[in-house]
C-alpha positions in Angstrom: 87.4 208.8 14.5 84.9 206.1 14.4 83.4 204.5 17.9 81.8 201.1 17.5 78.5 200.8 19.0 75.5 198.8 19.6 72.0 199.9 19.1 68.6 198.0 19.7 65.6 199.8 18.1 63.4 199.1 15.4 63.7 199.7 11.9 62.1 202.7 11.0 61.6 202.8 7.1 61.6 199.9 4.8 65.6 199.5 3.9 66.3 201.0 0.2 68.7 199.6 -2.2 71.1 201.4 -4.0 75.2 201.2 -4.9 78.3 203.5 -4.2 79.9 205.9 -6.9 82.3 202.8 -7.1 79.3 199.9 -7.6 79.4 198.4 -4.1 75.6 197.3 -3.5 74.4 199.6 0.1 71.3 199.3 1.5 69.9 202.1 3.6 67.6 202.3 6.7 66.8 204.2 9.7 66.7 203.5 12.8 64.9 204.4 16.2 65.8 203.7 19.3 63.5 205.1 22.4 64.0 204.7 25.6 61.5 204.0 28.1 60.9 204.1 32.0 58.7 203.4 34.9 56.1 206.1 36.1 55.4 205.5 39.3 52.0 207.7 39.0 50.5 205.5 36.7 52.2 202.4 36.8 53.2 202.2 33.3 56.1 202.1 31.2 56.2 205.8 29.0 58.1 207.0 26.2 60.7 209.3 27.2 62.7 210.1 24.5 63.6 208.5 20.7 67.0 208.4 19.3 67.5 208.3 15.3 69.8 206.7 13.6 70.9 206.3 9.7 72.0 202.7 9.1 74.3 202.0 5.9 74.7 198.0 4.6 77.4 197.2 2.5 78.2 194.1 0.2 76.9 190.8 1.0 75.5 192.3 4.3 73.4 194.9 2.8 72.0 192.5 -0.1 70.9 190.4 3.6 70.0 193.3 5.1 67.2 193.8 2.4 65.9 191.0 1.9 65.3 190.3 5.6 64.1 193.6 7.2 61.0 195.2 7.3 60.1 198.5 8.8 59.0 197.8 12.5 61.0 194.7 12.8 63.1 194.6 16.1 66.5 194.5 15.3 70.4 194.7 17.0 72.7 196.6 15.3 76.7 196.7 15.8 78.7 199.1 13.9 81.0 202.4 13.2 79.5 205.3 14.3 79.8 208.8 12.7 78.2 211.9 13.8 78.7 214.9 11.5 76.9 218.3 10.9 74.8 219.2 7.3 73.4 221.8 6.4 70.6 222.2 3.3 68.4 225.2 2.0 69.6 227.2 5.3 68.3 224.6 7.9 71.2 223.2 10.1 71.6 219.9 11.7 73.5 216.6 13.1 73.1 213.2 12.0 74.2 209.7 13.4 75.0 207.6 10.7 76.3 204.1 11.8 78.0 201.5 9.0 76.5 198.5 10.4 78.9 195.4 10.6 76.6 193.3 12.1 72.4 193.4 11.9 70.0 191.0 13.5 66.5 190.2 14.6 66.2 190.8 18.3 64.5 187.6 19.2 62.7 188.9 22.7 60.0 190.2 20.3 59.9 187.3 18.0 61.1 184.6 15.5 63.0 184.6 12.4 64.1 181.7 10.2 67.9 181.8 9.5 68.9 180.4 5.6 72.8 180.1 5.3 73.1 181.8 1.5 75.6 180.1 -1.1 79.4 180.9 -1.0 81.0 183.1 -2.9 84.1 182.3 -5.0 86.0 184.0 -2.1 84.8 181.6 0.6 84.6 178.8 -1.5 88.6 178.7 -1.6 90.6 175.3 -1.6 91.0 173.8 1.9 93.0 171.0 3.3 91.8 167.7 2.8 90.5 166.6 5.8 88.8 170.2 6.1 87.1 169.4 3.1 85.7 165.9 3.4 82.5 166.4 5.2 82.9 162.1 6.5 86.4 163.0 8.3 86.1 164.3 12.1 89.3 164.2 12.5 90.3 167.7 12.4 87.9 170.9 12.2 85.5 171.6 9.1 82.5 173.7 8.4 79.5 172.7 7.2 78.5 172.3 3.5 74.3 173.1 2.3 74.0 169.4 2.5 75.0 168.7 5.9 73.2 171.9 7.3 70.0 170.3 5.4 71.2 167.0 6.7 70.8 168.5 10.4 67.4 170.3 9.8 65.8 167.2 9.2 67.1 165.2 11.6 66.3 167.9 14.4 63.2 168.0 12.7 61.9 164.2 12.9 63.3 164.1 16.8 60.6 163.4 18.7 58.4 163.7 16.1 59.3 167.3 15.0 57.5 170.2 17.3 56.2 170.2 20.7 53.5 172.4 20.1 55.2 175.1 22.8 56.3 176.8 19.2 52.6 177.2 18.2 51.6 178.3 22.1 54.6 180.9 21.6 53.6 182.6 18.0 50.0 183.1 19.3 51.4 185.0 22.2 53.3 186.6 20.2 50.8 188.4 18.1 50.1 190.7 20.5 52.3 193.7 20.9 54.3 193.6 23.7 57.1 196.4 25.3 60.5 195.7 27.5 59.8 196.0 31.1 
């Protein structure tokens, strides 16, 4: 039996690449999770404990997953969790692997830029017509490269691009802040 769950943490080692017996591209990374709380003694947020997790990305996910992660980035992760026992050279133990579905930056600690990649033959299937034509708004569509680079620039020349509340934000953000 496999429970879904949802994990924040950060990302532990930098995510390795490899494939399955069967060639599907996986990319590997663990994951810690440490909860925190208030000592009243000394008025500051401790480390209480740290849970560790093995994170497995397949297929187009994990290809993302690699490119994108590095080790101490703050992520979300949603997936299938397994927990099963091992044993190796006489030493005993558990591990909680999760098959991500889902992985993410966890943007209370910082930025990220998002970059739709190209379709793949599977998604790039025939649609109907009006689907398909990026001009017709009478029915529902997604959006082709060119209109998402259509809608970058013009979000980017409104009002004369940036506020300069960005910049303010990435040089507070330099310093290394914790969840209250």
């Amino acid at each position: 039996m496999h429970d879904t769950v949802t994990i924040v943490g950060n990302v532990a080692t930098d995510p390795t690449q490899g494939r399955t017996t069967s060639g599907i591209p996986v990319t590997n990374f663990r994951l810690a999770s440490t909860h925190r709380r208030f000592d009243d003694a000394t008025q500051t947020w401790v480390d209480v404990t740290t849970n560790w997790y093995s994170v497995a990305a397949f297929r187009q996910l994990g290809e993302h997953a690699k490119v994108s992660l590095r080790s101490g980035d703050s992520v979300i992760v949603t997936g299938r969790m397994k927990i099963r026992a091992w044993e190796n050279n006489g030493k005993q133990g558990t591990s909680v692997d999760i098959d991500a579905d889902a992985i993410g930056h966890d943007l209370r600690w910082g930025t990220t830029a998002y970059r739709r990649s190209a379709r793949s033959a599977v998604d790039a299937s025939p649609r109907s017509a009006a689907a398909s034509d990026p001009h017709d708004d009478s029915g529902q569509r997604s959006l082709s490269g060119d209109d998402v680079a259509d809608i970058d620039t013009s979000w980017a020349a409104r009002d004369g691009g940036l506020s300069g509340a960005e910049d303010d934000f990435a040089d507070s953000s330099a310093a290394e802040t914790r969840p209250l």
